[in-house]
C-alpha positions in Angstrom: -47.0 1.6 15.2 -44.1 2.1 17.5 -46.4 2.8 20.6 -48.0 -1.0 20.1 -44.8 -2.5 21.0 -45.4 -4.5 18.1 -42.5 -5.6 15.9 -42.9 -5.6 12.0 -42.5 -6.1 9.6 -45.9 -4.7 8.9 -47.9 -3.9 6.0 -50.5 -0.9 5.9 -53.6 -1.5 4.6 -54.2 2.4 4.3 -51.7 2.3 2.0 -52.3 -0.1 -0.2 -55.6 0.6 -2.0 -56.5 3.6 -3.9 -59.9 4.9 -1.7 -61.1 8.0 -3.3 -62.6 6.6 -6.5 -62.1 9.8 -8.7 -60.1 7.4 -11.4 -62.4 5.2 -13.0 -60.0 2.8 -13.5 -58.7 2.3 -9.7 -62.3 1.9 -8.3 -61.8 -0.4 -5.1 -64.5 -3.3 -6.4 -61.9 -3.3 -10.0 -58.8 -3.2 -7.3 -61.0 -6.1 -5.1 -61.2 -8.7 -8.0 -63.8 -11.2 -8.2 -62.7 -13.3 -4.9 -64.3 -11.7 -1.6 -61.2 -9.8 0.1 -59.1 -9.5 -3.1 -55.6 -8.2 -2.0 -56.3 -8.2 1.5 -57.2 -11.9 2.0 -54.1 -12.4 0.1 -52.0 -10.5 2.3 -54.0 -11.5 5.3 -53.5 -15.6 4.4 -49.3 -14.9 5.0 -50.0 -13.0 7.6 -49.6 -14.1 11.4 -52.0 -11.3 13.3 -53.7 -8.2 12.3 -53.3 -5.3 14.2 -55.1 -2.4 14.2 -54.1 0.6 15.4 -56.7 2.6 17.5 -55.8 6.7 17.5 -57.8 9.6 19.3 -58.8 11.0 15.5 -60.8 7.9 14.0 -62.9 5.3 15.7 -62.2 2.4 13.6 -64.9 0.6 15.0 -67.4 3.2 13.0 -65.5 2.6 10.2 -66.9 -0.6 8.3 -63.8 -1.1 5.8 -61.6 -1.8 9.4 -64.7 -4.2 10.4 -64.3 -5.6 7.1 -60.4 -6.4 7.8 -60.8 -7.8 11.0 -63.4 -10.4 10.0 -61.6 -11.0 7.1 -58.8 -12.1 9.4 -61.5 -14.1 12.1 -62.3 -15.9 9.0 -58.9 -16.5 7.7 -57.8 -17.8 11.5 -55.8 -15.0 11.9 -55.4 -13.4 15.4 -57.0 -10.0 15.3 -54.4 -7.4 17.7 -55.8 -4.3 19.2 -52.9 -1.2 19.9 
């Protein structure tokens, strides 16, 4: 995040849901809820930008949770950032 020149505050996504599904209680569709997005769209609507983060060890563009975000944010009028 500091590279990006960006200033924060920021929240990360990565962070926020519990991804490997081994607790049958935190799946991500029972974290999700019944409205598309869940948590995301909810952080995305008070939001100004998305930003996403682009390393050398993960091509988020392969990744279709990240392509997920970003239209998520599209659809919600939010700017979508590239770092």
């Amino acid at each position: 995040l500091a590279a990006s020149g960006e200033e924060g505050p920021f929240w990360v996504c990565a962070m926020a849901l519990y991804q490997p599904e081994d607790i049958p209680s935190f799946t991500l569709e029972r974290q999700m809820g019944p409205e598309a997005g869940g948590p995301l769209a909810t952080v995305l609507r008070c939001a100004d930008a998305l930003l996403c983060v682009v390393t050398p060890s993960c091509n988020v563009f392969s990744r279709l949770w990240c392509l997920f975000e970003m239209l998520t944010a599209v659809q919600l009028g939010r700017e979508v950032r590239i770092a």
